[in-house]
C-alpha positions as CSV (number, residue, x, y, z in Angstrom):
1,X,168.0,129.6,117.2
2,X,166.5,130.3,113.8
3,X,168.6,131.4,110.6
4,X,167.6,135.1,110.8
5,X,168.9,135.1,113.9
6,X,172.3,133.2,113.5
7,X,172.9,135.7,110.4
8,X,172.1,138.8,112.2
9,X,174.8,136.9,115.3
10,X,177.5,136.4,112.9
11,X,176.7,139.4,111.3
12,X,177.3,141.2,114.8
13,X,180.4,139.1,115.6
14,X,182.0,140.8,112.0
15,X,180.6,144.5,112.4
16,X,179.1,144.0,109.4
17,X,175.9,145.5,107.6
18,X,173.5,144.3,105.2
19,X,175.4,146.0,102.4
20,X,178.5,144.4,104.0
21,X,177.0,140.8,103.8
22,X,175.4,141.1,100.5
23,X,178.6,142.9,98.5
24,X,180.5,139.9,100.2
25,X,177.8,137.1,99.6
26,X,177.6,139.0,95.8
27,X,173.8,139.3,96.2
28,X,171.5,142.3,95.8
29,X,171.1,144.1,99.1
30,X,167.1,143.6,98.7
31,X,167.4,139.8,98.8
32,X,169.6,140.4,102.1
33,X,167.7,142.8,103.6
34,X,164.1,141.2,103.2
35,X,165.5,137.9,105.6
36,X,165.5,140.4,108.0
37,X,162.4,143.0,107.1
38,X,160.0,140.1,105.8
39,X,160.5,137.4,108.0
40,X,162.0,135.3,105.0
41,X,164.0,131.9,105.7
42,X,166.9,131.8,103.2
43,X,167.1,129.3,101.1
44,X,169.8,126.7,101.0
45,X,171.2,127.7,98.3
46,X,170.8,131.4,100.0
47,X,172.1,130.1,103.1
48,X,175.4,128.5,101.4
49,X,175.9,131.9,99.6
50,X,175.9,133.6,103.3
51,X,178.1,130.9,105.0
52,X,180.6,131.2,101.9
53,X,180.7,134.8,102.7
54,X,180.9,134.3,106.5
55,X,183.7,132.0,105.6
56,X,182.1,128.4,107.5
57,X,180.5,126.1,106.5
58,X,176.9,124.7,106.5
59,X,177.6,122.4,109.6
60,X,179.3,125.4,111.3
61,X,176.1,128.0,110.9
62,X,174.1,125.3,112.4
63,X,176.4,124.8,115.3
64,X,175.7,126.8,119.2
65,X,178.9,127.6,120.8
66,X,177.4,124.8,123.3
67,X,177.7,122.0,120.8
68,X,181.7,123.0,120.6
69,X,184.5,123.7,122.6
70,X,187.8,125.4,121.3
71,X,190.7,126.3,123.7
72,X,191.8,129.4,123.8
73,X,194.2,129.1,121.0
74,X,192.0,127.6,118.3
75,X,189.2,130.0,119.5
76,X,191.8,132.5,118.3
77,X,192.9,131.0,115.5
78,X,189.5,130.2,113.9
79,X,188.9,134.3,114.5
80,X,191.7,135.3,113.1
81,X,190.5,132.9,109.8
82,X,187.0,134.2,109.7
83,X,188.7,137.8,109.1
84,X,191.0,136.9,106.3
85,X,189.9,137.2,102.8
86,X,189.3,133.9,100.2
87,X,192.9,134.8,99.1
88,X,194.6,134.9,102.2
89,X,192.2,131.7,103.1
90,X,194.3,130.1,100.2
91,X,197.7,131.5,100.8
92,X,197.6,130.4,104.5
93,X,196.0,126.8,103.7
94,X,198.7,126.5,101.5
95,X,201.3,127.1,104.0
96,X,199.6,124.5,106.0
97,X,199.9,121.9,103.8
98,X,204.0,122.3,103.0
99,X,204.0,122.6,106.8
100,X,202.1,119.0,107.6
């Protein structure tokens, strides 16, 4: 799978747009939209920029649902995680850590 395709997946997954993605990844809709239009590879530091916003990492963008299994429950839980803003990201791994 190349990048163009993984972004326009996880864009999919979100119901997001290019607007969406590039107000979230706090880059121009051009640079967003011309991955897609021109055939650009992102660069890494593009690439980071999109993950951050997609909320996973590096590793994870590079990773086929193949190359991981989840059980239902964290399947859910890493859903329900991807949908959550930076500051609920922080509230809830906050939680976690009093918690463990």
């Amino acid at each position: 799978m190349d990048a163009r395709e993984r972004i326009r997946q996880l864009m999919q997954e979100r119901n997001w747009t290019i607007y969406r993605l590039a107000k979230e990844a706090g880059m121009s809709q051009t640079t967003v939209s011309n991955i897609f239009k021109r055939n650009n590879e992102p660069s890494i530091p593009t690439l980071r920029r999109l993950c951050a916003a997609f909320g996973i990492t590096m590793a994870q963008f590079f990773t086929t649902a193949q190359d991981t299994e989840h059980t239902k429950e964290q399947q859910e839980l890493i859903d329900s995680w991807e949908r959550l803003s930076e500051t609920q990201r922080q509230l809830l791994s906050g939680l976690i850590e009093t918690m463990t």
